[in-house]
VOPAGU-2260 file (C-alpha; in pm, 1 decimal, decimal comma):
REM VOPAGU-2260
SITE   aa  ch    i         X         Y         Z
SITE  UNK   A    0    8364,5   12056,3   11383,8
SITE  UNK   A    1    8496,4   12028,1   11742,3
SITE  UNK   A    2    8330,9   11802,3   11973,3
SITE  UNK   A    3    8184,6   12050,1   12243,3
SITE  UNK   A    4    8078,3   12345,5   12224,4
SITE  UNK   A    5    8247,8   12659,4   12392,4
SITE  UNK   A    6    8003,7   12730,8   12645,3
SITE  UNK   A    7    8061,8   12357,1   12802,6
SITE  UNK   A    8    8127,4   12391,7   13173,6
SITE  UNK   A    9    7945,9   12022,8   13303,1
SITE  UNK   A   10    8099,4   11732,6   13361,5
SITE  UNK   A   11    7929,2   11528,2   13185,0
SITE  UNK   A   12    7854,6   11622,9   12807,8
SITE  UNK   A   13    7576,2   11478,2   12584,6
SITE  UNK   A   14    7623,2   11352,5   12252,1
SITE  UNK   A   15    7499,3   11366,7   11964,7
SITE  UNK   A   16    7704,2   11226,9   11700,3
SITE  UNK   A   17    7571,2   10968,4   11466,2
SITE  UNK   A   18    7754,6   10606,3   11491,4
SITE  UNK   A   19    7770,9   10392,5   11210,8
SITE  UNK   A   20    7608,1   10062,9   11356,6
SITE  UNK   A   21    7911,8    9862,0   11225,0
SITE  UNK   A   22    8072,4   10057,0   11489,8
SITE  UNK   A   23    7823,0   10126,6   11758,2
SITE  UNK   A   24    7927,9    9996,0   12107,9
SITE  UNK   A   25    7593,2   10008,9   12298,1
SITE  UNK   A   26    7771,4    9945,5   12637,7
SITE  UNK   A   27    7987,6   10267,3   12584,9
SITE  UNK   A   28    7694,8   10543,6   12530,4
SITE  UNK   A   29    7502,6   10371,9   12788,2
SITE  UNK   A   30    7729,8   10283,9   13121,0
SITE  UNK   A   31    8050,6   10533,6   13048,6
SITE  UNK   A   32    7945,2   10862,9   13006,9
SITE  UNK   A   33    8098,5   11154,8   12856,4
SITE  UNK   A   34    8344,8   11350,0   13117,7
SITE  UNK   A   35    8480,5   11706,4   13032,9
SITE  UNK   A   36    8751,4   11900,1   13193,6
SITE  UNK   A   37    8607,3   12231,0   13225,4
SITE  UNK   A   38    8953,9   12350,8   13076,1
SITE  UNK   A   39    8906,2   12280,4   12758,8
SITE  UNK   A   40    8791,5   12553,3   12569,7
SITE  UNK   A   41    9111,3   12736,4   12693,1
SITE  UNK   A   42    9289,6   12410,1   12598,3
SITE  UNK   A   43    9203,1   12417,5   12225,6
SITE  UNK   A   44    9311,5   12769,5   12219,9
SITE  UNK   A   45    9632,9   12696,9   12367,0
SITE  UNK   A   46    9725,9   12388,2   12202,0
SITE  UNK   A   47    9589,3   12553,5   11837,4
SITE  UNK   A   48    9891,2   12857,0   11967,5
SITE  UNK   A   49   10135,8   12593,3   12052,0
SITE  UNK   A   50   10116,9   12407,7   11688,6
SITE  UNK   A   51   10165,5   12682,9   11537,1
SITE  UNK   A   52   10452,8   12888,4   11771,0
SITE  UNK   A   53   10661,6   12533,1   11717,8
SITE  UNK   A   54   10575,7   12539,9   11369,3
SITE  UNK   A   55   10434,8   12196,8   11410,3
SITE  UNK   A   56   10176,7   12277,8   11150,2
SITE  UNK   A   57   10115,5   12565,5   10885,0
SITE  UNK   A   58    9898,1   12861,0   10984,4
SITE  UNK   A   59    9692,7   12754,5   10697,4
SITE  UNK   A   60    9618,9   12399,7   10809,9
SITE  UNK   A   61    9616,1   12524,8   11202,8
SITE  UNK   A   62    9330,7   12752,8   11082,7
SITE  UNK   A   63    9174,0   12492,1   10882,5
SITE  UNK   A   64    9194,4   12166,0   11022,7
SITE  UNK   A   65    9326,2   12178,5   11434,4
SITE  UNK   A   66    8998,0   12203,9   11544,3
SITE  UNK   A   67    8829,2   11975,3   11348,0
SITE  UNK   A   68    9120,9   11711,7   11465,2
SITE  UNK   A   69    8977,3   11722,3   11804,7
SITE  UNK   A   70    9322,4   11642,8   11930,4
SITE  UNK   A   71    9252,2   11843,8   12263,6
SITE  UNK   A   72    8861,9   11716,7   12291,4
SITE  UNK   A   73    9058,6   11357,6   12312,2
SITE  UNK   A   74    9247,7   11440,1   12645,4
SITE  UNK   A   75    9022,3   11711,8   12751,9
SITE  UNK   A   76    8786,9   11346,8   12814,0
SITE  UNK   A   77    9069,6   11155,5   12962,7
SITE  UNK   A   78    9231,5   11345,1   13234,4
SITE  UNK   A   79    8957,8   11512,3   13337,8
SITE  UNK   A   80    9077,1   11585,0   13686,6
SITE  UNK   A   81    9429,4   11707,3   13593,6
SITE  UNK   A   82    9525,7   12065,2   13700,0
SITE  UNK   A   83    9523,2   12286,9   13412,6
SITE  UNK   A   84    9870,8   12328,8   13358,5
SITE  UNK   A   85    9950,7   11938,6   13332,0
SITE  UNK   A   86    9644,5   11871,3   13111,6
SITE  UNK   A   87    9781,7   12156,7   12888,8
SITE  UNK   A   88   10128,1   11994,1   12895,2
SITE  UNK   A   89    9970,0   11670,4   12831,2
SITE  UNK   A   90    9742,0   11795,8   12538,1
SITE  UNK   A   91   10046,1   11954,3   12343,2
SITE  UNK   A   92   10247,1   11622,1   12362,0
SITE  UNK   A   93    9955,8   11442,5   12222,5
SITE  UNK   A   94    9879,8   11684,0   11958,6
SITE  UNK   A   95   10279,4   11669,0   11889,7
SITE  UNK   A   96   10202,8   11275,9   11902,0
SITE  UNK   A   97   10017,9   11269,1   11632,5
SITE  UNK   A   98   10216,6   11530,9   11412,4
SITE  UNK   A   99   10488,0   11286,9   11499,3
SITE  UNK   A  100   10253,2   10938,3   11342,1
SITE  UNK   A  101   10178,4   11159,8   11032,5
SITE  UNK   A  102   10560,5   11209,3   10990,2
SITE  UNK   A  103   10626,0   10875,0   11048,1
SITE  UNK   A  104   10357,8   10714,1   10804,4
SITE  UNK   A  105   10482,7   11012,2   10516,5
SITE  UNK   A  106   10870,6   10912,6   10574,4
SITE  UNK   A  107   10728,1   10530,6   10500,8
SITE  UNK   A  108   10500,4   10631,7   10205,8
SITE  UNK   A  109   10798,6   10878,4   10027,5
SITE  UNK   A  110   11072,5   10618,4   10092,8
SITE  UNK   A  111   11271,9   10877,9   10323,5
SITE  UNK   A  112   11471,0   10587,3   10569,7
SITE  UNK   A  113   11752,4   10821,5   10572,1
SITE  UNK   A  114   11497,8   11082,0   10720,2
SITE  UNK   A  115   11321,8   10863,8   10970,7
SITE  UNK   A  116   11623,9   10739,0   11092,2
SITE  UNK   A  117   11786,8   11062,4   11156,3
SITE  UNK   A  118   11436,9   11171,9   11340,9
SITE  UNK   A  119   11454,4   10794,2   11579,8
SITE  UNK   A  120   11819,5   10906,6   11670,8
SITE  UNK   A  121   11724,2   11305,3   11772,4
SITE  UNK   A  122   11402,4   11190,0   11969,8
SITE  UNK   A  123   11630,0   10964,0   12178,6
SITE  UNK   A  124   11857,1   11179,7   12286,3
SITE  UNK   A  125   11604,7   11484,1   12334,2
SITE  UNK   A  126   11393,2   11234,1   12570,1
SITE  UNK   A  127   11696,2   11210,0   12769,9
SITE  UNK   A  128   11817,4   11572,8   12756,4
SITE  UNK   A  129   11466,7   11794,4   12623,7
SITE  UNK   A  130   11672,9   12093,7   12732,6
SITE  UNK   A  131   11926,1   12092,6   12503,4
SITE  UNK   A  132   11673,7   12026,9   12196,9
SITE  UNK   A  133   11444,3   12331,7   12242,8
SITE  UNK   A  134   11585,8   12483,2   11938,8
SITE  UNK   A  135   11658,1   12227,2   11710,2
SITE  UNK   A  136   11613,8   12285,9   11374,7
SITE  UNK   A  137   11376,5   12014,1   11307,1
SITE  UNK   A  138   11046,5   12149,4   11456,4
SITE  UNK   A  139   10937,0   11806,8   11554,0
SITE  UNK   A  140   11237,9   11758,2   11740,2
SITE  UNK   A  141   11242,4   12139,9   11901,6
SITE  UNK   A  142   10795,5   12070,0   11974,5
SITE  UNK   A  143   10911,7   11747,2   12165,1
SITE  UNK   A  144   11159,0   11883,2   12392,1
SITE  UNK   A  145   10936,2   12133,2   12487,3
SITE  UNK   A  146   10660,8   11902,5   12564,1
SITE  UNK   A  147   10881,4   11696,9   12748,3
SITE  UNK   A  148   11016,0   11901,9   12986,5
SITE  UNK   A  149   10705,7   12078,4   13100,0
SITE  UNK   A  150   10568,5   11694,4   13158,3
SITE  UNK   A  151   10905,2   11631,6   13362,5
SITE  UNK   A  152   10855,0   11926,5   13555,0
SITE  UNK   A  153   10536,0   11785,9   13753,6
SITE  UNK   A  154   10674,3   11492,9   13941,7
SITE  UNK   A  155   10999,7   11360,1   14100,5
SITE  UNK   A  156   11315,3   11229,7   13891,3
SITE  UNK   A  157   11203,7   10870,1   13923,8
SITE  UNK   A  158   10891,6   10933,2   13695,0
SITE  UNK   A  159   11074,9   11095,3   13475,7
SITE  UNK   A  160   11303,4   10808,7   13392,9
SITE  UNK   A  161   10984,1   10586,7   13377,3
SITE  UNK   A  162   10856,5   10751,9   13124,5
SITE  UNK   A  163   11138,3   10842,4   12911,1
SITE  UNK   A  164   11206,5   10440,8   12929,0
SITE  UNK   A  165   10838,8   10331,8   12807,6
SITE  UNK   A  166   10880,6   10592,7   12556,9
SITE  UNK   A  167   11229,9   10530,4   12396,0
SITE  UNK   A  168   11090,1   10163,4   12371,0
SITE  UNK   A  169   10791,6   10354,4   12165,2
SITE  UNK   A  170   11017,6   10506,1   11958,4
SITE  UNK   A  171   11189,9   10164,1   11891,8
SITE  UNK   A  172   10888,1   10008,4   11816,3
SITE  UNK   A  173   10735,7   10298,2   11551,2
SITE  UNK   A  174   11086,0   10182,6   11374,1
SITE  UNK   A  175   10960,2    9800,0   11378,6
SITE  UNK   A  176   10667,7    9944,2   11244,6
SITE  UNK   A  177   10883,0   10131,9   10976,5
SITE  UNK   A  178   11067,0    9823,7   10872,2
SITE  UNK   A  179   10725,0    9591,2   10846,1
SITE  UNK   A  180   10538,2    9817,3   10635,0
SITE  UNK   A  181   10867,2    9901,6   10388,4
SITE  UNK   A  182   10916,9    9542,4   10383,6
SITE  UNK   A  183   10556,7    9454,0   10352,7
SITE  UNK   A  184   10558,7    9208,0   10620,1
SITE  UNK   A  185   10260,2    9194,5   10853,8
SITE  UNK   A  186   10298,5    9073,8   11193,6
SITE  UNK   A  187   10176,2    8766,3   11333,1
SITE  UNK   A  188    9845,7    8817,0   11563,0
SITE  UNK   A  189   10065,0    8775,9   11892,6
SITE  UNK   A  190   10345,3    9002,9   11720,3
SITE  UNK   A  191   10100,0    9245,2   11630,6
SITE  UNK   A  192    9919,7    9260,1   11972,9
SITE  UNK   A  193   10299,3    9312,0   12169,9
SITE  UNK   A  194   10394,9    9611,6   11883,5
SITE  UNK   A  195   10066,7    9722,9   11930,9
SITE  UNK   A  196   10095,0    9805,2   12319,9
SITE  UNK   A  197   10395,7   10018,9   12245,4
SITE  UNK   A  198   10301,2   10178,2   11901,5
SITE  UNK   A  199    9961,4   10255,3   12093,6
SITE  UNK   A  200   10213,4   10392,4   12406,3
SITE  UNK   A  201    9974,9   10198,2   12646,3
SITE  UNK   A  202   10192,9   10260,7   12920,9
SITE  UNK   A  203   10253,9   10649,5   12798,1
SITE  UNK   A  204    9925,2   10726,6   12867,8
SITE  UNK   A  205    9867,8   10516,9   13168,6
SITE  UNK   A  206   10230,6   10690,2   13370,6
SITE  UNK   A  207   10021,8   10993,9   13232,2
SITE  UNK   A  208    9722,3   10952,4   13498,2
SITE  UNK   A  209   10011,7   11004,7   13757,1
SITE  UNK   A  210   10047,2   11362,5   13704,0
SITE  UNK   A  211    9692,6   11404,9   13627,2
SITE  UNK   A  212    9655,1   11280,4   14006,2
SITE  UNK   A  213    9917,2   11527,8   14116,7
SITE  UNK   A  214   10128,2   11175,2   14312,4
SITE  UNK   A  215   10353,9   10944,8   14165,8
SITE  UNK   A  216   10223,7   10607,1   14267,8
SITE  UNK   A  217   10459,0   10359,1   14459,7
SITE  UNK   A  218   10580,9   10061,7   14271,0
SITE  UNK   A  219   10368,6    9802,8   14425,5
SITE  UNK   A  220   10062,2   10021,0   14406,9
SITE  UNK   A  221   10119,3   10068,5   14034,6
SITE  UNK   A  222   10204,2    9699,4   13952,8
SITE  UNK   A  223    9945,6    9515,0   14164,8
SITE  UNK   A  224    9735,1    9371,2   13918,4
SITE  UNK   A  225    9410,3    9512,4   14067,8
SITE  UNK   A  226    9539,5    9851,6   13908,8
SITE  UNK   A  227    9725,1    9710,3   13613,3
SITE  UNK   A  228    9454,9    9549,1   13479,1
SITE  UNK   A  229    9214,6    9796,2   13441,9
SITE  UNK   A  230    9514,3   10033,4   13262,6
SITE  UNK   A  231    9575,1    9769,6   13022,2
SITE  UNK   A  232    9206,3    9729,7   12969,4
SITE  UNK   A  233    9126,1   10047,4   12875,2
SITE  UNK   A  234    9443,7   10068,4   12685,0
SITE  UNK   A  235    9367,4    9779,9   12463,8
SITE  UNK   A  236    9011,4    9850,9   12423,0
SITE  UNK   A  237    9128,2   10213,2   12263,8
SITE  UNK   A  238    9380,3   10032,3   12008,3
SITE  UNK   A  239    9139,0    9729,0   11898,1
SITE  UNK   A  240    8837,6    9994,3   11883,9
SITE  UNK   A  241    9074,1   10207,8   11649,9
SITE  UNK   A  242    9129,4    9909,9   11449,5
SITE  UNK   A  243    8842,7    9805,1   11364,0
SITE  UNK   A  244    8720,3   10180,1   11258,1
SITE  UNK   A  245    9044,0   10207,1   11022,0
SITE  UNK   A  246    9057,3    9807,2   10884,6
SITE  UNK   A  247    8862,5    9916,7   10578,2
SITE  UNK   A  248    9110,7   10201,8   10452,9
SITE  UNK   A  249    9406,7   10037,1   10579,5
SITE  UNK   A  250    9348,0    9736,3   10343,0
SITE  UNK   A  251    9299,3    9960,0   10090,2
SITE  UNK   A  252    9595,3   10150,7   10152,6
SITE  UNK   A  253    9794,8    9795,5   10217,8
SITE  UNK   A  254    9861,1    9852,5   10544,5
SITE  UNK   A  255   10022,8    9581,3   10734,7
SITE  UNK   A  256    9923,4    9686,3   11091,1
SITE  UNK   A  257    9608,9    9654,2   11203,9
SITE  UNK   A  258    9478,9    9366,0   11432,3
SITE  UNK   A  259    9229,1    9254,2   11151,3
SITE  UNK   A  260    9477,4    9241,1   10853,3
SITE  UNK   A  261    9703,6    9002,1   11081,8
SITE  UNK   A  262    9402,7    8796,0   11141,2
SITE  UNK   A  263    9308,0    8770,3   10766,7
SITE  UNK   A  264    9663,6    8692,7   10675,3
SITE  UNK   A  265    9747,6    8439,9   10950,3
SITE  UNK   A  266    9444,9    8302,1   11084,9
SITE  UNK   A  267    9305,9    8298,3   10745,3
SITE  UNK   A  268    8961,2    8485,0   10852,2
SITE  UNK   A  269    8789,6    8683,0   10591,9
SITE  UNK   A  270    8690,0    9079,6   10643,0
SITE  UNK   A  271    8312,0    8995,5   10827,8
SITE  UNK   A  272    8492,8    8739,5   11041,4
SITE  UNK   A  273    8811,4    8956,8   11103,5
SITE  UNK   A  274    8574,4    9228,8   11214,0
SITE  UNK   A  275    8381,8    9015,5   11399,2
SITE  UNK   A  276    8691,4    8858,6   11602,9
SITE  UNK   A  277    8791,1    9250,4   11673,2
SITE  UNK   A  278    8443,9    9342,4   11775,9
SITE  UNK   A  279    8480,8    9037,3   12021,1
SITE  UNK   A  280    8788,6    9127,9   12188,7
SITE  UNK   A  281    8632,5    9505,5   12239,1
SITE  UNK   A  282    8323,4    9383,3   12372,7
SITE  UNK   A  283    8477,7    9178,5   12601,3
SITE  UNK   A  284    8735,4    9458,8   12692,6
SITE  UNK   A  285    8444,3    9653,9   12808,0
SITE  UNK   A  286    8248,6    9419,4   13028,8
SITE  UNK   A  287    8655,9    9289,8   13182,8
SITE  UNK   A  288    8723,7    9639,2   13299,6
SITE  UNK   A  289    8389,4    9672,3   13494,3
SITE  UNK   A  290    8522,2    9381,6   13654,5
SITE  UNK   A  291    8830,3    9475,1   13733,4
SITE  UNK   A  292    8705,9    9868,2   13798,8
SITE  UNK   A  293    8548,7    9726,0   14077,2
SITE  UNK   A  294    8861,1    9531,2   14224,6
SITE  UNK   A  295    9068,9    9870,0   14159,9
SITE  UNK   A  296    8830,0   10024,4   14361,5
SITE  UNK   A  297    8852,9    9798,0   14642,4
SITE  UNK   A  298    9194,1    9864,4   14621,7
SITE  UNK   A  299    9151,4   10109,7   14695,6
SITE  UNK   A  300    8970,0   10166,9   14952,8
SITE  UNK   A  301    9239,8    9947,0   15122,8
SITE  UNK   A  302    9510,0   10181,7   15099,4
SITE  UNK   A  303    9329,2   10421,9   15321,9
SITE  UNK   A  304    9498,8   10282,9   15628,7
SITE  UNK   A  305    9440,2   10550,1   15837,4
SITE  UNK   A  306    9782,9   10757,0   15766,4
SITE  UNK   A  307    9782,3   11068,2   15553,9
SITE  UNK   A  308   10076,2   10883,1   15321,0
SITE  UNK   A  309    9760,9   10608,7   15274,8
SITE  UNK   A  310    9474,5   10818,4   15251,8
SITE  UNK   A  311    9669,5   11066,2   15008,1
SITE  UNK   A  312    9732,1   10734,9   14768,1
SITE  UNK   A  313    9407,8   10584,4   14789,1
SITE  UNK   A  314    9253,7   10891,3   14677,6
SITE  UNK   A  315    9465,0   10936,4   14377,4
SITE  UNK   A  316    9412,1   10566,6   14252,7
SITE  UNK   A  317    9080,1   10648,1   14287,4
SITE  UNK   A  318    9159,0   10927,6   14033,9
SITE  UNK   A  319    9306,1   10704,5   13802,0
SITE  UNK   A  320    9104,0   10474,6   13807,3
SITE  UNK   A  321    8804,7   10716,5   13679,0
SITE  UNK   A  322    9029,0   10817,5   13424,5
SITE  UNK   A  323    9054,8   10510,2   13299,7
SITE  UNK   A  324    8686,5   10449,5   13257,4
SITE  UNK   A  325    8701,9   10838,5   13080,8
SITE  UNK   A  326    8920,8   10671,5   12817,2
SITE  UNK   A  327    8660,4   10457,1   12689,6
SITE  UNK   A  328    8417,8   10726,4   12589,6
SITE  UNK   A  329    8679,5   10988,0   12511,1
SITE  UNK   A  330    8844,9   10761,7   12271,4
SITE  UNK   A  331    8506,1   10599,9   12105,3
SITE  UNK   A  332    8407,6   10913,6   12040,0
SITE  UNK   A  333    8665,3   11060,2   11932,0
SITE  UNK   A  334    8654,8   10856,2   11654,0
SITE  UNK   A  335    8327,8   10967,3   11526,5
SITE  UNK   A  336    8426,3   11356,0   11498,1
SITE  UNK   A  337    8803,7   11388,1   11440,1
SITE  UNK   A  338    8873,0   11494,9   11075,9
SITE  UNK   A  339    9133,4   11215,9   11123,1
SITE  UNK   A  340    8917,3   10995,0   11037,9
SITE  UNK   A  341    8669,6   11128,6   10782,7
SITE  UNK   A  342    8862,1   10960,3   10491,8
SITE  UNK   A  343    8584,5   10955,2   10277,7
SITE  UNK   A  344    8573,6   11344,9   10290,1
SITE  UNK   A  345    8945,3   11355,3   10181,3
SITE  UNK   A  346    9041,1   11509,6    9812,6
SITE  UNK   A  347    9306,0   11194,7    9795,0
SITE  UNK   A  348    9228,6   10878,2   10061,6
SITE  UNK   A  349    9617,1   10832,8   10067,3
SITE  UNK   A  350    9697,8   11184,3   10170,6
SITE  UNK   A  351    9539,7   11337,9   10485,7
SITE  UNK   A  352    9471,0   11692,5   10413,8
SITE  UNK   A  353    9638,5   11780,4   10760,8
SITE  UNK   A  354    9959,5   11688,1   10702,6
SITE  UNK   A  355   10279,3   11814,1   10555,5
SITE  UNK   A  356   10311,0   11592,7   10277,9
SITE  UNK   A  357   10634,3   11761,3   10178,6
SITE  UNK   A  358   11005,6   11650,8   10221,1
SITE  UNK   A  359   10982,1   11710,5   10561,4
SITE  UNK   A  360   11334,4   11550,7   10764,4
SITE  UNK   A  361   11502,2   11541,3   10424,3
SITE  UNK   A  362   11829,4   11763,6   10394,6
């Protein structure tokens, strides 16, 4: 069931989802409410159109399951500013995102290296050239491209190559991930937390609020650490708060990446106290960024110095900055009504009902 209904036009959108309390974050349903873009009900049509036009996913699953994935709910509650094309643009690529992680994690399970590594070589080149891939014969490949160059079209050459650096280095690290979990070797904790950052694509998201903001931010606006560090915040609070909801199914499904199965393995903590170390790290997460949200803020509030130029970037860190704090709820609750995660509603806990558990890449 999606997350909102239709007739949602508010900004800020009540909840009423039941939390497991092994998973209940008081802080986030109290001091970061819910955000909406008032797009979204168009947005779920849209991206629901686009799966299926780039044959992403079968009619029959599209009808069945898109919805219920809450893919679009997920950025519909991050960018919430975004002009309607951009979040559109933004929503496909995440939707293809995580068409893309299914593929990946079914290549691992089937034994297809020859597959995966024919896919790692395609998505390189179409991040550098999307134009030339919209009709590949691989529809992950062709879906990409698209996505791609609609998100290139929004701001000047120099983003562009930002992003298509942060994500080939993605891409590199989803085939780090393919060799651990073939291999059966599970990162060390400060291993996992560096793959983590890229498998996550903190820094994806985060160019992402650029667009959303309608500027490209100046280098030494975008690496001061009084806007860095709330990005990385609400990054890492999204990637520990989705491990700890999967830890109990990726042990059984011998996973090897997941902050708590690197703690159990190296630090030699048991599943309570590998929970409780994640829950830690989240908790803090949340009261660092309020912190730091703050020092963002003064930020600024110092880059209005009285010129257009500065008034026109203070506003859109601003912008970002809420965004940021959107992430938090978006993502928590996201994980409470996405399909994606209802394992225990699943025919088969190793097989996701959404996904093409075919051949797919194979010739």
């Amino acid at each position: 069931m999606p997350a909102f209904p239709h007739s949602t036009t508010s900004a800020s959108v009540p909840t009423a989802v039941a939390v497991p309390p092994s998973l209940a974050l008081p802080a986030i349903e109290t001091a970061f409410p819910r955000q909406l873009h008032p797009y979204w009900p168009r947005l779920q049509e849209k991206t629901r159109r686009w799966l299926l036009d780039k044959r992403l996913m079968s009619a029959e699953k599209v009808r069945e399951y898109a919805d219920g994935l809450c893919y679009t709910d997920l950025m519909a509650g991050y960018y919430t500013g975004a002009p309607d094309e951009v979040l559109q643009a933004i929503a496909d690529y995440s939707a293809w995102f995580f068409v893309w992680d299914d593929r990946h994690d079914r290549d691992i399970v089937h034994h297809r290296p020859d597959a995966w590594g024919r896919l790692r070589r395609e998505l390189h080149t179409a991040l550098d050239a999307p134009g030339d891939h919209l009709r590949h014969p691989d529809p992950l490949v062709a879906g990409f491209a698209d996505s791609v160059a609609r998100l290139y079209s929004f701001l000047p050459q120099s983003w562009n190559a930002r992003f298509a650096r942060h994500f080939h280095a993605v891409v590199e690290a989803y085939d780090r991930e393919f060799h651990n979990r073939t291999e059966g070797i599970v990162p060390t904790v400060r291993e996992y937390l560096e793959l983590r950052r890229l498998t996550f694509a903190h820094w994806i998201w985060t160019d992402l609020l650029e667009p959303s903001a309608g500027i490209e931010l100046p280098d030494d606006v975008r690496k001061n650490p009084a806007y860095r560090r709330p990005a990385l915040l609400s990054q890492e609070f999204a990637a520990w708060y989705n491990d700890l909801c999967s830890l109990p199914k990726e042990i059984a499904g011998d996973e090897v990446h997941n902050l708590g199965i690197s703690l159990i393995k190296h630090e030699g903590l048991d599943l309570e106290e590998a929970e409780s170390n994640i829950r830690r790290r989240i908790e803090e997460c949340i009261s660092e960024f309020i912190v730091a949200e703050q020092e963002g803020l003064r930020f600024a509030d110092g880059l209005a110095d009285g010129t257009v130029r500065g008034k026109e970037i203070s506003v859109a860190v601003r912008a970002c900055l809420g965004n940021m704090r959107n992430w938090f709820s978006s993502v928590y609750w996201f994980h409470h009504e996405s399909g994606r995660y209802m394992v225990d509603s699943w025919d088969d806990r190793s097989t996701p009902p959404y996904v093409n558990n075919e051949a797919a890449g194979e010739k």
